[in-house]
ZAMARGU-4260 file (C-alpha; in steps of 0.2 Angstrom, whole numbers, plus 5000, padded with zeros to 4 digits):
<rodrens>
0) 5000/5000/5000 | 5006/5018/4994 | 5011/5029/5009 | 4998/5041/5004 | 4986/5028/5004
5) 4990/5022/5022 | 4991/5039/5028 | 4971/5042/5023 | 4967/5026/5032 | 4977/5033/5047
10) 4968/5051/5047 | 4953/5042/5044 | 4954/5029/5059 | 4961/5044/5069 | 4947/5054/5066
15) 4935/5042/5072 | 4943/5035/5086 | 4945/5054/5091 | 4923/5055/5090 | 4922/5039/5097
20) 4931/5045/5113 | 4924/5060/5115 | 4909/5054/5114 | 4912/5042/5127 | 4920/5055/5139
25) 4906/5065/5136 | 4892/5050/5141 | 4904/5049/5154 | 4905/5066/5160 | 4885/5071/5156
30) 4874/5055/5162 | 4881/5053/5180 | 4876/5072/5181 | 4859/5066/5172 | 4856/5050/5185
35) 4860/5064/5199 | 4846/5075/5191 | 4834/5062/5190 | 4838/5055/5208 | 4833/5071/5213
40) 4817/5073/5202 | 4813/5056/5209 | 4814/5059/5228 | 4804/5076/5225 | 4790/5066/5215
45) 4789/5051/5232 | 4789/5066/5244 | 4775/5074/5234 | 4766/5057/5235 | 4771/5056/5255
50) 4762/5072/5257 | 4748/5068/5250 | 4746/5055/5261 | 4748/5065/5275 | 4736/5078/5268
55) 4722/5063/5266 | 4727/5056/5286 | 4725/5074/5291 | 4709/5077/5282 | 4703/5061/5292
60) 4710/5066/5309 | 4700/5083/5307 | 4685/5076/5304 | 4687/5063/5320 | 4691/5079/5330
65) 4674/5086/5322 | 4663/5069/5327 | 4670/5070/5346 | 4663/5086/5351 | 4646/5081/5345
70) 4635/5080/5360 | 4626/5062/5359 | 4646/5056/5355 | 4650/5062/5373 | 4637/5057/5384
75) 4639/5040/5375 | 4657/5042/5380 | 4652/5048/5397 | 4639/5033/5398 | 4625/5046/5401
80) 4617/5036/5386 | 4614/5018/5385 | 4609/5015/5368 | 4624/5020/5353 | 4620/5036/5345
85) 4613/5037/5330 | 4620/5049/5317 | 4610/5065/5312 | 4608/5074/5293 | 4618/5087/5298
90) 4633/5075/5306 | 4646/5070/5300 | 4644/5058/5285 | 4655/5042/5288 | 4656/5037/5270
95) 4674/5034/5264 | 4678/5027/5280 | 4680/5010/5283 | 4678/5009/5302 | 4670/5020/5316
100) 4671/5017/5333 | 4667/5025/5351 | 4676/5020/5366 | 4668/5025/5382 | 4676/5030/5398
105) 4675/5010/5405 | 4685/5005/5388 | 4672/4998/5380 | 4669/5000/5360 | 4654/5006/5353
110) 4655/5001/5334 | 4647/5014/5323 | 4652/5009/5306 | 4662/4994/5301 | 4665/4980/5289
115) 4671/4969/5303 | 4678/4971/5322 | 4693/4966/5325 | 4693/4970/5345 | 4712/4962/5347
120) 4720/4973/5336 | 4706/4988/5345 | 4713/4983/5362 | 4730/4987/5357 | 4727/5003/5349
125) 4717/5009/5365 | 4732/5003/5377 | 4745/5014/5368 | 4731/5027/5368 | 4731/5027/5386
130) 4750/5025/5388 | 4753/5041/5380 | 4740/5047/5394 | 4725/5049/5382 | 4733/5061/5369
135) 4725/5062/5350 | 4737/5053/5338 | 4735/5046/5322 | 4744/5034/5311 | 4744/5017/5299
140) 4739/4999/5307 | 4733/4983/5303 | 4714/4976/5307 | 4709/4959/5301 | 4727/4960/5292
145) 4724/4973/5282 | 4733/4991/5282 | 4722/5007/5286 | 4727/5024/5291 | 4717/5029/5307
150) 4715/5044/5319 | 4712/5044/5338 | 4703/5060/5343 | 4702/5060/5365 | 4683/5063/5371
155) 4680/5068/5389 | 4692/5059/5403 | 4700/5045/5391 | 4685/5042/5379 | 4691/5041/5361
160) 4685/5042/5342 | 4692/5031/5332 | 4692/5033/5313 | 4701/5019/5300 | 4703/5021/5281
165) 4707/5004/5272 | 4723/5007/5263 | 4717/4997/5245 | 4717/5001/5228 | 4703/5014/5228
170) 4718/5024/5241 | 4730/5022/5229 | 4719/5031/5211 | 4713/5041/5224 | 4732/5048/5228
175) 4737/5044/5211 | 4723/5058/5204 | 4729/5070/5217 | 4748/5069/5212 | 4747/5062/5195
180) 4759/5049/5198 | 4758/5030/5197 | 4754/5023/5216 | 4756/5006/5221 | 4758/5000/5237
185) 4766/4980/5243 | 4766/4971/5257 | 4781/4959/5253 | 4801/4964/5249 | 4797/4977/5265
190) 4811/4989/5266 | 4822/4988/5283 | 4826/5006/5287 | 4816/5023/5280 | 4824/5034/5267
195) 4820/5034/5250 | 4827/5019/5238 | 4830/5022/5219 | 4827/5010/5205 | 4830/5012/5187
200) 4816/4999/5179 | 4822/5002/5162 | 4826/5019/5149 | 4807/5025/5152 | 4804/5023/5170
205) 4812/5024/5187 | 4804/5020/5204 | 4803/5026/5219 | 4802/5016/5236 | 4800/5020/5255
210) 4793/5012/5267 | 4776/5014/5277 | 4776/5012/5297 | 4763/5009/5307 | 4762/5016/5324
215) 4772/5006/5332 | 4787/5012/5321 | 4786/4994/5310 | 4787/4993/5292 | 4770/4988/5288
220) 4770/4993/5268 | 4782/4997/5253 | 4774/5011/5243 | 4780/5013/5229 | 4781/5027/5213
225) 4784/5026/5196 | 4794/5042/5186 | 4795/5044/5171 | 4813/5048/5164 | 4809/5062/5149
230) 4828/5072/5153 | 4839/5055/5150 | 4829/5049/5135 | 4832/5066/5128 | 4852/5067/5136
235) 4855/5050/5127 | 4845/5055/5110 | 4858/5075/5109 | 4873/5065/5112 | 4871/5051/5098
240) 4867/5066/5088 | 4880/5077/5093 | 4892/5061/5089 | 4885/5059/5074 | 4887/5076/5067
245) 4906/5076/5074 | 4910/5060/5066 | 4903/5068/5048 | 4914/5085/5049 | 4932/5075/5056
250) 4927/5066/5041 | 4926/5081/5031 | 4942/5086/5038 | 4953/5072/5036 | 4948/5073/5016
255) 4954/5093/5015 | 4972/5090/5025 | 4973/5074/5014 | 4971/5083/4998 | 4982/5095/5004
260) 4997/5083/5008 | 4996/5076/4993 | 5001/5093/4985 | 5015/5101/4998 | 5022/5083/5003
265) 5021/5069/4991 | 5023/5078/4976 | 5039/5084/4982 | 5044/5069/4990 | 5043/5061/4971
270) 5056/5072/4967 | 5068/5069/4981 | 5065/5050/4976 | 5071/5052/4959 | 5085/5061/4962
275) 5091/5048/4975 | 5088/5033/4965 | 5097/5041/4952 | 5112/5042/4964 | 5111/5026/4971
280) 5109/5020/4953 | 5127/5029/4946 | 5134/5030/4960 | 5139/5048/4958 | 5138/5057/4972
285) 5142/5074/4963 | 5123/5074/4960 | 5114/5086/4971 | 5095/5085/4977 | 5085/5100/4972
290) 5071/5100/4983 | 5060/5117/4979 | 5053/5127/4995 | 5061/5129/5012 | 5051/5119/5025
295) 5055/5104/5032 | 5058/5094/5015 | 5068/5105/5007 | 5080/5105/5023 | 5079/5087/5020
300) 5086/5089/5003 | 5100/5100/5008 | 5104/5088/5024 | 5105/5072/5010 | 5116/5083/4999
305) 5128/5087/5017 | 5128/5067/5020 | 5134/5066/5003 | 5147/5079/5006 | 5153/5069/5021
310) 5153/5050/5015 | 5171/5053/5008 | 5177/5064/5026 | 5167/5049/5035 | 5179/5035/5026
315) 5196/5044/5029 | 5189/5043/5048 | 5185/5025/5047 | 5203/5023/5038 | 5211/5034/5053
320) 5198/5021/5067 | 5206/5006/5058 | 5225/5015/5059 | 5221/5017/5081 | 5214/5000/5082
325) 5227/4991/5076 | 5240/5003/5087 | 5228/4998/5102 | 5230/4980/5097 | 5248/4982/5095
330) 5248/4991/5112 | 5236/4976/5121 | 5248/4962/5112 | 5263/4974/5118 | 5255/4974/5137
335) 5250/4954/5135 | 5269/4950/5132 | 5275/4963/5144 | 5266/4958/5159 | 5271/4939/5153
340) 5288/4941/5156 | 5285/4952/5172 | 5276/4936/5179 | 5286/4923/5171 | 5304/4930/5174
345) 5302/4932/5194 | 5291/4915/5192 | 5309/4905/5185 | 5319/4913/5198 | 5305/4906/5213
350) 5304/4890/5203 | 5321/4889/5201 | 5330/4894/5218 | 5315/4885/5227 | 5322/4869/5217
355) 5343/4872/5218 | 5337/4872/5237 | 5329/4855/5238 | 5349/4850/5235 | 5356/4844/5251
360) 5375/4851/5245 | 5368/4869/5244 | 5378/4878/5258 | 5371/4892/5271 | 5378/4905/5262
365) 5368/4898/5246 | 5353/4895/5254 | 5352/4913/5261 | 5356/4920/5244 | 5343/4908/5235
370) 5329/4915/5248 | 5335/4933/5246 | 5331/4931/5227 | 5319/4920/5230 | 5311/4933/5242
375) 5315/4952/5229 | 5306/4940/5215 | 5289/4937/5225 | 5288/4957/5228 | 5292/4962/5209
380) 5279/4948/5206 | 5267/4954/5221 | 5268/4975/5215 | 5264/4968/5194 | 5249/4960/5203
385) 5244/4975/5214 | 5245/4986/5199 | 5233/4976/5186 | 5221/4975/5201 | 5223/4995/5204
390) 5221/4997/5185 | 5206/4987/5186 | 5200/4996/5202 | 5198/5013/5193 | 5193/5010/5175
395) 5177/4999/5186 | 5175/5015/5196 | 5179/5007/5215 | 5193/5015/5219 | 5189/5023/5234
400) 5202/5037/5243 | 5200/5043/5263 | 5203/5058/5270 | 5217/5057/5287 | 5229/5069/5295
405) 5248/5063/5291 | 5263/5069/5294 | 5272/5076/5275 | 5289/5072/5284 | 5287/5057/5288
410) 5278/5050/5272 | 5292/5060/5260 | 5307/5050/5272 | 5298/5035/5270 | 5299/5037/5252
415) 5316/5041/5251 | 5323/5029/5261 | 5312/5015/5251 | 5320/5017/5237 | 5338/5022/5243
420) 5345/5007/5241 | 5339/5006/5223 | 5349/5021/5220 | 5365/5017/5231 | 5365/5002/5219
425) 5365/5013/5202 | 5376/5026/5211 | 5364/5037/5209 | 5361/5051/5222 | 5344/5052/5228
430) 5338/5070/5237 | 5324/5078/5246 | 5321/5097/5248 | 5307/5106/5254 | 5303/5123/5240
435) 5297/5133/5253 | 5288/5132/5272 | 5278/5116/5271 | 5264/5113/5284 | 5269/5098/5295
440) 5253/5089/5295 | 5240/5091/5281 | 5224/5080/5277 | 5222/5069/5263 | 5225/5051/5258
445) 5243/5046/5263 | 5243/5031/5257 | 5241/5033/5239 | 5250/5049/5239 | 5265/5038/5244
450) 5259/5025/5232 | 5262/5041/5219 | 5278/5046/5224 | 5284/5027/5225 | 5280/5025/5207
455) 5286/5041/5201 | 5304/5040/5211 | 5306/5020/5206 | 5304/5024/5187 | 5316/5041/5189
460) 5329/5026/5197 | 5324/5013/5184 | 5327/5028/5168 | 5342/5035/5174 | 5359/5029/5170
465) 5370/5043/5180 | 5364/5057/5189 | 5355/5061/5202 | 5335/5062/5206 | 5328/5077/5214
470) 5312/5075/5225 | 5307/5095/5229 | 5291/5096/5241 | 5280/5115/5238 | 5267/5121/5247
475) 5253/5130/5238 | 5242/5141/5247 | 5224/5143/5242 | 5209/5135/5249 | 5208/5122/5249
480) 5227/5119/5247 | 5240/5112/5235 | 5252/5100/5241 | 5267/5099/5226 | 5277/5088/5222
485) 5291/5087/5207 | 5301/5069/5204 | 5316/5078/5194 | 5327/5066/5185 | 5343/5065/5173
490) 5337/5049/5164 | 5335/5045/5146 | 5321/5056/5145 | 5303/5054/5134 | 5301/5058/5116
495) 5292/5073/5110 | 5278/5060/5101 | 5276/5049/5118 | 5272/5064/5129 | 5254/5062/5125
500) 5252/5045/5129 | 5264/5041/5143 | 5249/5041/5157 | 5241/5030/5144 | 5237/5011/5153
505) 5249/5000/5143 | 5259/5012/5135 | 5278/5014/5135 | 5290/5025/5127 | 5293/5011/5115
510) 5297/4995/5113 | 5314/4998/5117 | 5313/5006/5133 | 5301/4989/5136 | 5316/4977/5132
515) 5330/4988/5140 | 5319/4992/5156 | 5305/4982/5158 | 5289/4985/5167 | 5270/4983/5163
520) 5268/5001/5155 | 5252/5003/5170 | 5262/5013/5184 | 5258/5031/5176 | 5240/5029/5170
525) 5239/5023/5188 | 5247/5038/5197 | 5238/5050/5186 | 5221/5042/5190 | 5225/5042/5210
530) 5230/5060/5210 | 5214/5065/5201 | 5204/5057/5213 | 5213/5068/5226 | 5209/5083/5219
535) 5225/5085/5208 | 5235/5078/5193 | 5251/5073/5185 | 5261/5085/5171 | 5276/5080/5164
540) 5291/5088/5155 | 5304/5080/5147 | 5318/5080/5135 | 5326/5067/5127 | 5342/5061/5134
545) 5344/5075/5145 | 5330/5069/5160 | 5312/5070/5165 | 5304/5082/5177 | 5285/5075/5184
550) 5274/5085/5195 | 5262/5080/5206 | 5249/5090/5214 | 5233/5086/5226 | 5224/5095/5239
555) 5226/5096/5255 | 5219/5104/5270 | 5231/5112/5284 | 5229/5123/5299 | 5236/5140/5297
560) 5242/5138/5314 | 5253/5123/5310 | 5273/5122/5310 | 5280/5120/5294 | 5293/5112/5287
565) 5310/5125/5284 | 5315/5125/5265 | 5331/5116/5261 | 5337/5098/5258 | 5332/5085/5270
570) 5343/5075/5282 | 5348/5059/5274 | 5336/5045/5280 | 5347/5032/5289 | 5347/5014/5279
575) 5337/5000/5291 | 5342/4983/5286 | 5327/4974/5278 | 5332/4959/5291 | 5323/4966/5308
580) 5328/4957/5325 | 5319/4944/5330 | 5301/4947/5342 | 5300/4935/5355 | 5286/4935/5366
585) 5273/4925/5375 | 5257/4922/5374 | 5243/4908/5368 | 5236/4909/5350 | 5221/4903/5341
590) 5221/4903/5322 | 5207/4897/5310 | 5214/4897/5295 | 5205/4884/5281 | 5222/4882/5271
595) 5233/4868/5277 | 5248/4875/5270 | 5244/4894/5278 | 5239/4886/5293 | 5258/4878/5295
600) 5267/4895/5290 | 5257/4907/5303 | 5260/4893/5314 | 5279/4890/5312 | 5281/4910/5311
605) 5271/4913/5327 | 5280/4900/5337 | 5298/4907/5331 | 5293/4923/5343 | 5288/4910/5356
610) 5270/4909/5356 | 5258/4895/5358 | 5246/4892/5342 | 5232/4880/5342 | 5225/4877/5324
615) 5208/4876/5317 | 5196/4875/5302 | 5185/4885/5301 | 5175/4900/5310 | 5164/4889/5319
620) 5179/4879/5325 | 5185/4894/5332 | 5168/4898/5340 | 5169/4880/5349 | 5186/4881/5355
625) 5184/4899/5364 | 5168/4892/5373 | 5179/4876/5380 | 5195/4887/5381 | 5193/4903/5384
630) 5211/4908/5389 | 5218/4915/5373 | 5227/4931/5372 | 5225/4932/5355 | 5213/4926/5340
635) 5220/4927/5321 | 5203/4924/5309 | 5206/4921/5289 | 5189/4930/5283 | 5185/4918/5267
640) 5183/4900/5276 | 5169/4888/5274 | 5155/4883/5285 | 5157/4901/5296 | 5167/4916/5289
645) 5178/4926/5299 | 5164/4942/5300 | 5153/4929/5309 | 5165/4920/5320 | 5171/4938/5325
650) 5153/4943/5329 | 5149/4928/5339 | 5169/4928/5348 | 5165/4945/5355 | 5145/4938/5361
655) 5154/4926/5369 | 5164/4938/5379 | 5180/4941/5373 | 5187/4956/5374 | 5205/4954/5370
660) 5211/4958/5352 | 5206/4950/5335 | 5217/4949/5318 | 5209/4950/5303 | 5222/4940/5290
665) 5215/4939/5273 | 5218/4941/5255 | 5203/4955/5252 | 5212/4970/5255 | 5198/4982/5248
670) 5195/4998/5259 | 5177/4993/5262 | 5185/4976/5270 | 5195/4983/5281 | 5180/4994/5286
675) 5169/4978/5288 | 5181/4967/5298 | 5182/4981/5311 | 5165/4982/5312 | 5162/4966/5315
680) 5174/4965/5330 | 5190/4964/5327 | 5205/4974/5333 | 5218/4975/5318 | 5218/4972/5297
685) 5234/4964/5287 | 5232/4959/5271 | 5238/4944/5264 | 5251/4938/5257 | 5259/4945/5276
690) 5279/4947/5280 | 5285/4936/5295 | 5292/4951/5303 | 5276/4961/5300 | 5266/4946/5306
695) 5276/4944/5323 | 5275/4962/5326 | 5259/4967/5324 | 5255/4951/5337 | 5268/4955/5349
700) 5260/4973/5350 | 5242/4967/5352 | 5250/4954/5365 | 5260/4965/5371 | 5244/4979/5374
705) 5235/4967/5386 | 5234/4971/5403 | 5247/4959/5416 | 5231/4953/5424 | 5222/4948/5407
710) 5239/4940/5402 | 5242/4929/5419
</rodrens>
């Protein structure tokens, strides 16, 4: 089907789904409002009918009054008369009435007109007449079962009058002619409460129902009234016309926009159709589309000749895409073999030392070598590792950075004196100096500051042949502050066309520089990131074969009132052996470690300081042992470990009571773990894999912290 085909179908089915729904909101919005009306009508229309049965109860009652002031009525009353009193010319004329009936001071009944006596239901009416101490009432009962309206008018003492109209169909014209409304009354289906109640029989008629009590407040009858409905046969008949004539001019409508489409859009659209197909037919893209008019369609025809325009710009990009894919390629193939021979080269010294020492002729002077080498190769292998996970950390948007108060001197000697010995070793010289005063203590993240600096002083150390490396600390005031830090070196230097992409993840200077120094090409892009997550960044200068100058800066907060550092070079950070002292102290140990073979090294390093260790499993294990053996001074938890992790087993150590210290030793080293171990109880956080002399420290200080008595 031709577009302007479907579009007249589509303007078409709009236009009556459009009538078709306003006709509906508009039933919806007018008949509720017409159902209110008639609801009203209605309950006007039954009270017109109530009051016309008042009027005709009322009409009675005043002619009872009128019969019991007649004098032969009152002495038959006052029993002055023994004979019942016959009723003159000029009295009141009973007809229409159905009952009649004198009641004498003794109670007894003096029947002057009925169609039968029922003196039970006579009884009854007289007993509430003289409960109400013998005061005129009127109302609806039953006698001989069957409804009457009826008046009591008092004569003398307690005499009475009684007057009773059948409630049948000759009631019912009668109230019908007065009102002009259809009256019918029933004596089944009796309502349960007064109030009017609504029924819509059909679209002509609606009735009206309320219930008729008797004098003893009983539903005796339901009358009931039938309305006509004129205002919702009419509402009904205006909207189907209104619909009707809304539906004929949308229709009319939707033809005139039609025709007028055809002429400002599908004729012009032909055009732009044969110009296209002839350019997709050739091929020749110097064709131009010549749309006349400047609406929508000609800007379409000026937008296809600018695509045009740009099909050739568009194919040198995609040439230059394919030219930077296949460098990243080479980059990702460059990392992949990089950080191959990172792992395996410190991988065949572990291997291979681990081996040569199996041999029982290997001597102690051997041996110590093989485990020094053994032991330089595990870190190289352990910082490649914590760089791809650091790497992987920021580009997934986890690394996280907190805000502590440190001291700057203390962090810049720790740095120094790192990676002095790396320098002795080139004979290279390795200084610090502060630019200008320095506050003492500042707040930021120290621990990746220093991770910073370590990266940027190991490469200066790893690039430079001779020379020296600079370290120059500045402080920048402002608010917040700037804490500045430039790594100065006499190294090979960067190329001009590297500069761009040496804080790129995998990138080196070239292969070159991979072969001659090594290294994963990640420690850069990681430094830059860290520094902008403090607030900072990362320039660089450089010159080829004349040295490298990095600058680092991030904020930092400091108290005005703060002692600063004096400008000038620092001392010269004394050389600690790597080899500390051994820690011997006492003190019982539960571990619960799931690995057999960590289980045997904490145990073996913890009993060379002379403690006591007793092994377990698992958390749970752990749980058991302190409720049979409480006396621990210390409890090391690995946090991954079936049946009960170290979180739990913490939580439940410390319900149990213990309040000595608690080790968290575990390969998830994540800030938020740390953060979660504490929480749950325990007293300190090393990450795995642990130094033996770390490990006997930080236990011989949590040891060592206990009070005597706790110890004893």
């Amino acid at each position: 089907m031709q577009l302007r085909r479907r579009l007249l179908v589509l303007l078409y089915a709009a236009a009556l789904s459009a009538v078709l729904a306003g006709s509906v909101a508009v039933y919806m919005v007018i008949i509720p409002n017409l159902f209110d009306l008639e609801e009203g009508t209605v309950k006007s229309e039954v009270r017109r009918v109530e009051a016309a049965f008042m009027q005709t109860l009322s009409t009675m009652h005043a002619r009872a009054r009128d019969w019991s002031e007649r004098p032969d009525v009152r002495q038959l009353v006052a029993g002055e008369s023994g004979q019942r009193p016959q009723a003159p010319s000029d009295a009141l004329d009973p007809h229409g009435l159905d009952l009649v009936l004198v009641i004498d001071e003794q109670g007894r009944q003096h029947w002057i007109q009925s169609a039968a006596e029922d003196r039970g239901a006579l009884d009854s009416l007289y007993q509430t007449y003289q409960s109400r101490f013998c005061y005129p009432f009127w109302g609806v009962m039953r006698i001989e079962g069957v409804p009457h309206i009826f008046s009591v008018e008092q004569v003398g003492e307690c005499g009475a009058v009684v007057f009773a109209l059948a409630m049948d169909e000759g009631l019912t014209r009668e109230l019908s002619g007065v009102t002009g409304l259809e009256l019918t009354l029933h004596d089944d289906d009796l309502p349960s409460e007064r109030g009017i109640h609504i029924e819509r029989v059909g679209n002509e008629t609606m009735h009206g129902a309320f219930a008729v009590m008797d004098y003893l407040g009983q539903p005796i009858l339901r009358a009931e009234v039938a309305v006509p409905r004129p205002v919702y046969q009419r509402g009904t008949r205006l909207i189907l016309l209104v619909a009707v004539v809304l539906l004929l001019v949308a229709m009319l409508a939707v033809t005139l926009v039609h025709a007028r489409v055809r002429q400002l859009v599908f004729a012009r659209l032909g055009i732009l159709h044969e110009t296209v197909r002839r350019i997709a037919a050739g091929g020749d893209l110097s064709l131009k589309v010549q749309v006349p008019g400047d609406d929508e369609l000609a800007q379409l025809g000026s937008d296809f000749n600018t695509m045009v325009d740009n099909i050739n710009e568009a194919q040198r990009s995609l040439a230059r895409a394919h030219d930077d894919a296949e460098a990243a390629n080479r980059a990702k193939n460059l990392f992949l073999a990089n950080v191959s021979h990172e792992i395996r080269t410190p991988m065949t010294a572990i291997l291979g030392y681990a081996e040569l020492l199996e041999s029982p002729d290997v001597s102690e002077a051997d041996r110590r070598r093989y485990l020094g080498i053994i032991q330089h190769n595990g870190d190289a292998l352990m910082a490649l590792i914590s760089e791809v996970l650091d790497l992987s950390r920021i580009e997934a948007g986890q690394m996280k950075v907190e805000n502590q108060r440190f001291d700057v001197a203390s962090l810049m000697q720790d740095v120094i004196q790192s990676n002095q010995l790396r320098a002795r070793d080139r004979d290279l010289s390795l200084e610090l100096h502060y630019r200008n005063p320095v506050p003492r203590e500042v707040t930021s993240d120290p621990f990746r500051l220093r991770q910073i600096l370590l990266n940027l002083v190991g490469n200066a150390i790893k690039f430079t042949e001779q020379g020296s490396i600079d370290v120059r600390v500045t402080w920048l005031e402002g608010e917040p502050g700037m804490l500045q830090v430039e790594v100065r070196d006499t190294g090979v230097g960067i190329p001009p066309h590297a500069l761009e992409t040496v804080f790129e993840p995998f990138s080196q200077a070239d292969e070159t520089s991979t072969r001659n120094y090594g290294g994963s090409g990640l420690g850069l892009a990681i430094a830059r990131q860290l520094a902008r997550s403090l607030g900072g960044d990362i320039s660089v200068t450089s010159e080829a074969g004349v040295g490298s100058s990095f600058v680092v800066r991030i904020e930092a907060q400091a108290d005005p009132a703060m002692v600063r550092l004096k400008p000038g070079a620092a001392a010269d950070p004394s050389m600690e052996s790597q080899r500390r002292p051994a820690i011997r102290v006492g003190g019982r140990v539960l571990v619960a470690e799931d690995n057999a073979v960590n289980r045997m090294l904490v145990e073996n390093i913890l009993s060379q300081g002379g403690m006591q260790v007793t092994l377990v499993e698992n958390g749970a294990e752990a749980v058991a042992k302190m409720q049979e053996d409480g006396g621990f001074d210390l409890v090391i938890l690995d946090i991954q470990m079936p049946v009960m992790d170290g979180y739990d087993a913490a939580r439940c150590i410390r319900d149990e009571g213990f309040d000595g210290p608690i080790l968290a030793l575990t390969a998830n080293v994540m800030v938020e773990d740390r953060r979660r171990c504490l929480a749950a109880g325990c007293t300190e956080f090393l990450g795995k894999p642990v130094r033996a002399s770390e490990l006997q420290r930080v236990c011989a200080r949590l040891i060592s912290e206990l009070p005597r008595t706790a110890r004893a």
